[in-house]
N, C-alpha and C positions, 0 to 999 in steps of 0.2 A: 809431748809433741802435739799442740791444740792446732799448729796450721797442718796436720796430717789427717783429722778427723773431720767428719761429720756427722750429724744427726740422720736418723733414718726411723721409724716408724712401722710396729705392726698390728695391721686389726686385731683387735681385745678377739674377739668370736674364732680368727685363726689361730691362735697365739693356743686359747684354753681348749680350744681342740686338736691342735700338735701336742703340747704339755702334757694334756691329760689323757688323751687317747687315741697316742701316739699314730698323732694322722699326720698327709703330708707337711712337707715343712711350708713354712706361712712366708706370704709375701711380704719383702720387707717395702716399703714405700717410702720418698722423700718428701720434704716442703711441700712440692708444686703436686705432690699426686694426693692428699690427705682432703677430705670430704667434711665439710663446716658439720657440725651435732653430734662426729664419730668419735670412736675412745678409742684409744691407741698405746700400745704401749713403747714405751719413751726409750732408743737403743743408741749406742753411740759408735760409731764403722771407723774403721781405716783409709784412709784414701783407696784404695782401691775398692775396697767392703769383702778383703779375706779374712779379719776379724772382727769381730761385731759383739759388744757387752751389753747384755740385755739391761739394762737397771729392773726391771718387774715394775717402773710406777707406770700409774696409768694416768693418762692424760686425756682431757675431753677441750676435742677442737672448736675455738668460739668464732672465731673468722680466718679466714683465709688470704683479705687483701683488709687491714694488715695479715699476718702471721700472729695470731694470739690463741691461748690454748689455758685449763685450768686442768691444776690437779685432780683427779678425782680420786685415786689410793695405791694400795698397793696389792 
């Protein structure tokens, strides 16, 4: 179902501090909210965003207009 999803994004720094010590749950952000230099980790949502699958990679934003982004791991 690819026209039911979208991409959504959460800060690397929220994400390893939910995971790992079990703090609150992290913001997920879209496209237009993501900060050019930040790492993010890459999630793919439901249309509505009641499911959400993390993939774990992480991703470092290089601009913003365009929309461009490099791997940086996992």
């Amino acid at each position: 179902m690819p026209n039911n999803a979208f991409y959504e994004f959460i800060d690397i720094d929220q994400y390893n501090s939910w995971k790992f010590k079990n703090g609150k749950y992290p913001t997920r952000y879209t496209v237009a909210d993501v900060k050019k230099g930040k790492e993010y980790i890459f999630c793919i949502s439901n249309y509505l965003g009641l499911m959400t699958y993390i993939t774990g990679d992480i991703i470092q934003v290089v601009s913003t207009q365009p929309f461009l982004f490099v791997y940086s791991g996992v």
